[in-house]
C-alpha positions in Angstrom: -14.5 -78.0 9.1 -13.8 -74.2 8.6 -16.1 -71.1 8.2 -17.8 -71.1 4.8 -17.3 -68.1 3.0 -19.7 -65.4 2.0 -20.7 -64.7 -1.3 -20.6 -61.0 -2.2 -22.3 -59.4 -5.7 -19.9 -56.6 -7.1 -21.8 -53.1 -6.1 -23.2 -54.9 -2.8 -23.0 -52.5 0.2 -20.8 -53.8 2.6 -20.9 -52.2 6.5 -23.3 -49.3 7.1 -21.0 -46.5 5.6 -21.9 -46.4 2.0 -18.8 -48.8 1.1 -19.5 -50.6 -1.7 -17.8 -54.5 -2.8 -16.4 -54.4 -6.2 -14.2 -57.5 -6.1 -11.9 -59.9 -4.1 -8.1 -58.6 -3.8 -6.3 -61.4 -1.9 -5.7 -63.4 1.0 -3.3 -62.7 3.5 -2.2 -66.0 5.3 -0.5 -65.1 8.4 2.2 -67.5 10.2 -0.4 -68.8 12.7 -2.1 -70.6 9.5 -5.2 -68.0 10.1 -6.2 -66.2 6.8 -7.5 -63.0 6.2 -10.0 -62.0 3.0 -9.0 -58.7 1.1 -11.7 -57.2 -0.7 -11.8 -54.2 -3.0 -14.3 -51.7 -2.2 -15.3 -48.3 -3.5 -15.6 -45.7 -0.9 -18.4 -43.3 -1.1 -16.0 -40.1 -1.8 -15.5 -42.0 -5.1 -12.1 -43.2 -4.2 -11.3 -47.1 -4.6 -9.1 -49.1 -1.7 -8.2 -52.4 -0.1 -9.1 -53.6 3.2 -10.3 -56.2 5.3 -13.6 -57.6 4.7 -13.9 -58.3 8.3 -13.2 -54.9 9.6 -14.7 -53.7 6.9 -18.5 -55.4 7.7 -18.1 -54.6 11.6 -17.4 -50.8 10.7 -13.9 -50.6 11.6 -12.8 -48.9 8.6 -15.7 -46.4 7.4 -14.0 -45.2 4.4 -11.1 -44.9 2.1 -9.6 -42.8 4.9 -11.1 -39.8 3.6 -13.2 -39.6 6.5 -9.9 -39.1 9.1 -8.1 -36.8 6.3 -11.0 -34.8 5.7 -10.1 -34.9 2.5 -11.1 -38.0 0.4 -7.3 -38.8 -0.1 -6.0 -36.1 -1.9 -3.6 -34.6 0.3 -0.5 -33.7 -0.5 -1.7 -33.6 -4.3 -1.2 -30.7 -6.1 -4.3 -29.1 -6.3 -4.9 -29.7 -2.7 -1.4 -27.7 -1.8 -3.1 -25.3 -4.4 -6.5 -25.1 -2.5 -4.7 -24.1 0.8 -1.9 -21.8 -0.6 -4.5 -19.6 -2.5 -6.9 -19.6 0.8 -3.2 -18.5 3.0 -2.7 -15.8 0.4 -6.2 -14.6 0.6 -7.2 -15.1 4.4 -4.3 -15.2 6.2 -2.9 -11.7 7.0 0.5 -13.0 8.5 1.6 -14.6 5.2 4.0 -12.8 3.4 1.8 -12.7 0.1 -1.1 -11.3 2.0 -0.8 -8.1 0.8 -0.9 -8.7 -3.0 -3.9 -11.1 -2.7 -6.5 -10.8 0.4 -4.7 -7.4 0.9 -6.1 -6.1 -3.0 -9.2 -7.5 -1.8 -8.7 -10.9 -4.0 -11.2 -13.3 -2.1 -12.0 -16.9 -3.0 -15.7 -18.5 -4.7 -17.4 -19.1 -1.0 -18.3 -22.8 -2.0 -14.8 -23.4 -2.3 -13.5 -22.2 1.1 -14.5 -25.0 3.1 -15.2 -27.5 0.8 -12.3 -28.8 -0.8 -13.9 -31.4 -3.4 -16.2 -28.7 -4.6 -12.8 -26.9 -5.5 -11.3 -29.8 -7.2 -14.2 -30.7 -9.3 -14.4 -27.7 -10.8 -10.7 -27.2 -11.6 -9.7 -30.6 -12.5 -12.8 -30.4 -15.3 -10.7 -26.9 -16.7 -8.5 -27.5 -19.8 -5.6 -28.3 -20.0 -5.9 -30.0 -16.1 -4.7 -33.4 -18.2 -1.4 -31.3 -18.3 -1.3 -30.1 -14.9 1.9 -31.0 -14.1 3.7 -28.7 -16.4 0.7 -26.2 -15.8 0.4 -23.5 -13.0 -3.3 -22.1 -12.4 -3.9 -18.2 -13.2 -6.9 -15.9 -12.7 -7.8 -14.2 -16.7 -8.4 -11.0 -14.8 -5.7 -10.7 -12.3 -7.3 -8.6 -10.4 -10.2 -10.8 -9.8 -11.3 -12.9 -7.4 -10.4 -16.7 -7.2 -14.3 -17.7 -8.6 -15.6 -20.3 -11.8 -14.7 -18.2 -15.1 -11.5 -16.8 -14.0 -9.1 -19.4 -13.4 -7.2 -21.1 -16.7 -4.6 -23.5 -16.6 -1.1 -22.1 -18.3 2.2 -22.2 -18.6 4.3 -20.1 -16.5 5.7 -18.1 -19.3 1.7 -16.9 -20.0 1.0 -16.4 -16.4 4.0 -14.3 -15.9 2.9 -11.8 -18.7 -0.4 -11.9 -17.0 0.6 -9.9 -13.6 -0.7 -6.5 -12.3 0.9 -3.8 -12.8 
């Protein structure tokens, strides 16, 4: 007679991370016979993933893996590269940029500095964002700081007009 299994309600917490149950994914039957249940669970950056219900309710996996990365599972994406190019160009004085951003005095909206997901809510909710990928982000006032009100996304053919002189 085998384990019975536990019943789990979609939006149930599951472990002591936050992680919330929203349904069953699959079973993974390995060659010893021995099954393993999937589960699909919401972590509490937002971001839904799969994992193992068992490591999952002894707190082996915390999170989406946004707790190791730092950052909720958006890096590499292109406002994350975005994020840390426009802090390099403002803060770091060996990049080669330096001098037309930090250098003018360009700085970036404090929440943002360290906090990336503050950053990315504000400019994924910017027009256009849906359209991203044939977008580039510009400041309206070029000589402004990187702040809400003054970024837009464009094409590159605007931005380009938009340069100081």
């Amino acid at each position: 007679m085998g384990r019975q299994k536990s019943k789990l309600i979609k939006g149930e917490l599951i472990g002591s991370h936050g992680l919330i149950y929203l349904d069953e994914s699959d079973y993974i039957i390995h060659p010893s016979g021995q099954t393993t249940r999937m589960v699909v669970a919401k972590c509490h950056c937002g971001v839904e993933f799969i994992g193992r219900l068992f490591d999952i309710r002894r707190n082996k996996i915390k999170s989406c893996g946004c707790l190791r990365k730092g950052i909720h599972g958006l890096s590499g994406t292109k406002v994350h590269i975005l994020w840390k190019n426009i802090k390099t160009r403002c803060y770091y004085k060996d990049s080669w940029k330096y001098k037309y951003y930090g250098g003018k005095g360009i700085k970036v909206y404090e929440p943002w500095i360290n906090d990336f997901m503050v950053f990315h809510s504000y400019i994924t909710s910017l027009p256009g964002y849906s359209d991203s990928n044939k977008l580039t982000l510009d400041r309206i006032d070029n000589d402004g700081n990187y702040e809400p009100g003054n970024l837009r996304w464009v094409t590159m053919r605007e931005q380009n007009k938009n340069r100081s002189i």
